[in-house]
C-alpha positions in Angstrom: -19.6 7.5 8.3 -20.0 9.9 5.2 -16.9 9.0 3.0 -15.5 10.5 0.3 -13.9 8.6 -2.5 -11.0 9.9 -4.6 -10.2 7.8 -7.6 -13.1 6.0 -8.7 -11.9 2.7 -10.8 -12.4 -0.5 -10.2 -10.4 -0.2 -6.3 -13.1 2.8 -6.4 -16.2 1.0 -7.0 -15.0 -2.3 -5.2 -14.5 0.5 -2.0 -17.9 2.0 -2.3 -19.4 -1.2 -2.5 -17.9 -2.5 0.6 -18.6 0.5 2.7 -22.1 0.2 1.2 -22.2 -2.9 3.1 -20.7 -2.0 6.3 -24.1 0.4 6.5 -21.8 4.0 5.3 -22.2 6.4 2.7 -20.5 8.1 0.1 -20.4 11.5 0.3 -18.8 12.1 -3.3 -16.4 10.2 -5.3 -13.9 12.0 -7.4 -12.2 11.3 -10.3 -10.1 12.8 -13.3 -13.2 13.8 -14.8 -14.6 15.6 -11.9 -12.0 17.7 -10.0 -14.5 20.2 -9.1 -16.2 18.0 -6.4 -13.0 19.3 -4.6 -15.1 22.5 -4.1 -18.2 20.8 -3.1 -20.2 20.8 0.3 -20.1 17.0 0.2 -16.3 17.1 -0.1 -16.1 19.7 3.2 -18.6 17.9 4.9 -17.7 14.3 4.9 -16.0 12.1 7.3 -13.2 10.7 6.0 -11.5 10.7 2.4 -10.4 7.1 0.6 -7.9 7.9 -1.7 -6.8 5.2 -4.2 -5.2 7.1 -7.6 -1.9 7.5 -9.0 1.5 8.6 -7.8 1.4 11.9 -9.6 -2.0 13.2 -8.2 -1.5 11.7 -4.8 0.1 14.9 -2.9 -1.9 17.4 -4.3 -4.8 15.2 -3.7 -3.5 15.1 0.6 -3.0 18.2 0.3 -7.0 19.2 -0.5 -8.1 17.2 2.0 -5.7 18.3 4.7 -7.0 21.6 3.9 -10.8 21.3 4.7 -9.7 19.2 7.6 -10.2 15.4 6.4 -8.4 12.4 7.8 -7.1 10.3 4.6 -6.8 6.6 4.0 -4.5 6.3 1.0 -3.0 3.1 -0.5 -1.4 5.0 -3.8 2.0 4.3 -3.9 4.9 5.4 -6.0 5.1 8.6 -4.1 6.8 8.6 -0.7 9.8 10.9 -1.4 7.0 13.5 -0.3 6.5 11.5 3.3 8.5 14.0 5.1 5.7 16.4 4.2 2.7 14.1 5.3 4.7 13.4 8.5 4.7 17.6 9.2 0.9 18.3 8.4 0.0 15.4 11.0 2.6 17.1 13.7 0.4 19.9 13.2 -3.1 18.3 13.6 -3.4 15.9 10.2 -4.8 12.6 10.3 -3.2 10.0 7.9 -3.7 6.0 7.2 -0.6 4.7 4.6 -0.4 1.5 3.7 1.3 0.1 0.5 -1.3 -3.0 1.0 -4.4 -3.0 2.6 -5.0 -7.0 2.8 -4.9 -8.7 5.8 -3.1 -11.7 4.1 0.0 -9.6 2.6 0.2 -8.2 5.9 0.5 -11.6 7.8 2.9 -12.0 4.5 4.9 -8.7 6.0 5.3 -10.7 9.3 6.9 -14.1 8.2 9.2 -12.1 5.3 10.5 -10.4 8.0 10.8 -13.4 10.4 12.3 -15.1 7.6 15.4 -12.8 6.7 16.3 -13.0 10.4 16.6 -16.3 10.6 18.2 -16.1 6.7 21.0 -13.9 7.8 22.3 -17.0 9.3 23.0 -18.9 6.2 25.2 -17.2 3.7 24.4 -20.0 1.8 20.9 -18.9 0.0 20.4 -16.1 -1.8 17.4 -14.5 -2.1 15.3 -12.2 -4.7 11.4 -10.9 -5.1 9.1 -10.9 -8.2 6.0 -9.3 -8.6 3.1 -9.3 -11.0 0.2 -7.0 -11.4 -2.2 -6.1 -13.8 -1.0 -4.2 -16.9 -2.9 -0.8 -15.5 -0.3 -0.3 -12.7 1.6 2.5 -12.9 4.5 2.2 -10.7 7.4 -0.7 -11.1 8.0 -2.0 -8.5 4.6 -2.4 -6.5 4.8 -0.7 -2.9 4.4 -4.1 -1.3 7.3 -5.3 -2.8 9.6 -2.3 -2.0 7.7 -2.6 1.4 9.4 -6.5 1.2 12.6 -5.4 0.0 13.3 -3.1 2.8 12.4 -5.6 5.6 14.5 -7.6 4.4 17.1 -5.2 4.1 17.2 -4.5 7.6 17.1 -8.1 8.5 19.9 -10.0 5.8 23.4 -8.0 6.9 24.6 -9.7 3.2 22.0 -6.9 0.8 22.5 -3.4 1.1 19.8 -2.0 -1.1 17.3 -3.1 -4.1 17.2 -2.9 -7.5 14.7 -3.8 -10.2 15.7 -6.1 -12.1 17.3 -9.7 -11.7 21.1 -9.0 -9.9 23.7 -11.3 -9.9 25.6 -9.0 -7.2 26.0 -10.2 -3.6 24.8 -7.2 -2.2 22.1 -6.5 -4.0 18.5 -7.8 -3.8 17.3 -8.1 -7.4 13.4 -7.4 -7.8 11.9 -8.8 -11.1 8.8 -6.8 -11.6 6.2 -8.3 -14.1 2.9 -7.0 -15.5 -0.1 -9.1 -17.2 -3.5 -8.8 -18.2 -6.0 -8.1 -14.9 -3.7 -9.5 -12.3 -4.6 -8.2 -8.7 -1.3 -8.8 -7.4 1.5 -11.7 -7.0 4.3 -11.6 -5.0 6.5 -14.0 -3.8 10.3 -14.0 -2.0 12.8 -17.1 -2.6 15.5 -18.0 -0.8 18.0 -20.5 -2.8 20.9 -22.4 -2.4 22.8 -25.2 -4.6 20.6 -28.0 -3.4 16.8 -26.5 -2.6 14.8 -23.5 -2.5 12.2 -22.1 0.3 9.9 -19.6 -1.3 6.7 -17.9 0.6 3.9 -16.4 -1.8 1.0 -14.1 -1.9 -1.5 -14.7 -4.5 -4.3 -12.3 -4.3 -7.7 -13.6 -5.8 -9.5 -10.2 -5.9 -9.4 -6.6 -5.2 -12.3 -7.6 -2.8 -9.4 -7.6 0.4 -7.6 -4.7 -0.3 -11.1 -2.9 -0.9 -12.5 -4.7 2.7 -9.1 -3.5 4.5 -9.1 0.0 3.4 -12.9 0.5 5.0 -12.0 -1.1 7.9 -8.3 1.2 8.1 -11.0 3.9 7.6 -13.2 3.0 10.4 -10.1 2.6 12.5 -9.3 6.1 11.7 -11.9 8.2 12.2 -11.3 10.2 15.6 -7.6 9.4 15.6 -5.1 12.1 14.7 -1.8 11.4 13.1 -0.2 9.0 11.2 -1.4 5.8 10.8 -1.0 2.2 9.3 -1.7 -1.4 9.3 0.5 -2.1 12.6 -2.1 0.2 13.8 -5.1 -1.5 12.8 -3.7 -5.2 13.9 -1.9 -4.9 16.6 1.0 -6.6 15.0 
């Protein structure tokens, strides 16, 4: 598979190193300083398009690939208010991969948080709130995987009715500290407490090395699908 990258730091070069190993190629990889590979034969003639960048280039870079008829992977988040458009271009023939989290442990994480606030909604008696930390690079506040946490959990605990970012004392809202340091990868972790104990699960990522592996494999998945697309796809879950 010829693959083009789009957004080519450190999630970039951790990618191509990956699909490197997995015996594909990279077509082109495109970053802020090279917008004109848009333009390029290897752009048009690739496979498939990886796109890892920032949630004010991420439409307009769908958009370009849409246009020469490439499926995208994409884990930038910090953009979805534009998903009603995504969801229209793969009505009409578009091919798209989302996931706010491409490792396979935060989306086994997904599964128990979920699990969790049903069998939570049951006992008045905790309450419960999110924290994240990532490196000091990331743009967006909170991290999609922990809005993607908040909302399962909103659909599950009858006692929240939305999220907010920042530590809440209110009964109906789920407070979501967000906090960023040095080179973390990611950190997230959802506690449930009451007057006499707590019950916490946690995600501690180690590397970009399993985001990296699980956005070549949601690529491989991909290619010769039509639509859209995401983890639940890719695992069966």
């Amino acid at each position: 598979m010829k693959i083009v990258l789009i957004g080519y730091g450190k999630m970039g070069h951790e990618i191509e190193r990956i699909a490197l190993e997995r015996g594909h190629s990279i077509a082109c990889a495109i970053d802020v300083n090279n917008p004109e590979l848009f333009e390029s034969d290897d752009f048009r003639t690739a496979d498939l398009a990886i796109e890892f960048t920032s949630p004010s280039t991420a439409l307009q870079n769908y958009r370009r690939c849409f246009a020469a008829g490439l499926p995208v992977v994409s884990g930038t988040t910090g953009w979805l208010e534009h998903m009603a458009e995504i969801r229209q271009a793969c009505e009409q023939g578009q091919t798209f991969f989302y996931a706010s989290n491409f490792s396979l442990g935060v989306n086994l994480f997904f599964v128990l948080n979920k699990m969790l606030a049903e069998k939570m909604n049951a006992f008045p008696q905790y309450e419960v709130k999110l924290k994240e930390i990532h490196h000091t690079q990331k743009v967006d506040s909170p991290s999609g995987t922990a809005v993607s946490l908040a909302e399962d959990i909103l659909k599950n605990l009858d006692r929240k009715k939305t999220w907010v970012n920042y530590e809440s004392n209110k009964t109906d809202e789920l407070g979501i500290v967000s906090e960023r340091e040095g080179s973390v990868p990611g950190y997230h972790e959802v506690c449930y407490e009451s007057e006499v104990d707590s019950l916490k699960i946690i995600h501690d990522a180690k590397s970009r090395a399993g985001f990296a592996l699980g956005a070549v494999m949601a690529a491989e998945f991909t290619l010769g699908k039509k639509g859209m697309l995401g983890m639940h796809d890719l695992l069966g879950f």
